[in-house]
N, C-alpha and C positions, 0 to 999 in steps of 0.2 A: 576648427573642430573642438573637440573635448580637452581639460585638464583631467587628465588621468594620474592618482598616483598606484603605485604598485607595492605593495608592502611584502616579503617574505626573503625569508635570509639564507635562502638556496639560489647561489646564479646558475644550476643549470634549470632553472624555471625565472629568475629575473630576466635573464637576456633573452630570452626568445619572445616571452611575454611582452618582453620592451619594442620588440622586434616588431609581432603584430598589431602591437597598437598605436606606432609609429607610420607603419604602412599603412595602417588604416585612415591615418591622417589625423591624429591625436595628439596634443603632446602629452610629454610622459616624466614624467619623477620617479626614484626609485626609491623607498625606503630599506634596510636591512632589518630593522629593530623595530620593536612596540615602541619605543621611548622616540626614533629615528621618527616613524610615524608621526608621530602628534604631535613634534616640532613642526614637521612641515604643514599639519595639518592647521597649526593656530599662524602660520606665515602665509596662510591664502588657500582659498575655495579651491574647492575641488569638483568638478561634477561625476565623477566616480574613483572608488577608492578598491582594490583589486588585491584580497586580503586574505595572507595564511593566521591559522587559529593557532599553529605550531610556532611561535617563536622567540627567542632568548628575550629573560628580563618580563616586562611587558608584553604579554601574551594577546593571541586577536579578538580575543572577548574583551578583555581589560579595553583594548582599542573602541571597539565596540562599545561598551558603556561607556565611554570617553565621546563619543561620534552623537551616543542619543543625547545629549544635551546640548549640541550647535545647532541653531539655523541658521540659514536653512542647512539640516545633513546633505552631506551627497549618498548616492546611490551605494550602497556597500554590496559588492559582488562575492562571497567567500570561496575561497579554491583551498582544500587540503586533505590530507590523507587522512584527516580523521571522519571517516564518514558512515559513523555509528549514527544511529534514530536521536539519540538524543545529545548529541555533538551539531547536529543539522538543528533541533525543537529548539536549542538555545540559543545559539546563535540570531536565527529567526526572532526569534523572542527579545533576544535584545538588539535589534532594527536591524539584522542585514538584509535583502534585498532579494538575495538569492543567493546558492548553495550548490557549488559544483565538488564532487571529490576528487582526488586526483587517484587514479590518470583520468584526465578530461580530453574529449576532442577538442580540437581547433575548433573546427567550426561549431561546435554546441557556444564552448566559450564566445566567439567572436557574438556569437547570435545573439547569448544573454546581455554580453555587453550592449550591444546594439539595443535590445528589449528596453533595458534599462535608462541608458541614455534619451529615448524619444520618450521614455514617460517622464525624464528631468522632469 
């Protein structure tokens, strides 16, 4: 299946998140950090990247304008509590994929991922 990494620096959203996309039959890398990110991200492809906008240092925008200059990008999914109109217009804007806020379902999450994935 997929490389999935997961970026956000809350484990009670890394571990379950790891959890689901493990069962799903994915493998999975964890980031804590923007900075933790984009190590792993210039160490090897990713075909989707599962990312808070909330995070110490290096923030999920900064990631994001970091991500629009690789190809090929992978898929950028954003998960975060900031889920103001123009927290969502930006992010978008500079190439994430889609836009969930938290709290999210499972299963919407699992779905997007899935969306995401088959248009790799």
């Amino acid at each position: 299946m997929a490389q999935v990494l997961i970026v956000d620096d809350e484990e009670s959203i890394l571990v379950p998140l790891e959890f689901l996309f493990r069962k799903a039959g994915h493998r999975v890398e964890l980031a804590r950090t923007g900075e933790e990110a984009l190590s792993r991200l210039a160490e090897r492809p990713y075909a989707l990247v599962v990312l808070d906008l909330m995070l110490p240092g290096v923030d999920g925008f900064q990631v994001l304008e970091a991500l629009k200059a690789r190809t090929p990008a992978p898929k950028v999914l954003v998960l975060t509590a900031r889920g103001r109109e123009a927290d969502r217009a930006k992010a978008l804007a500079l190439g994430a994929d889609a836009f969930l806020a938290k709290p999210f379902g499972v299963q919407d999450l699992m779905a997007e991922a899935r969306r995401l994935l088959e248009e790799g």
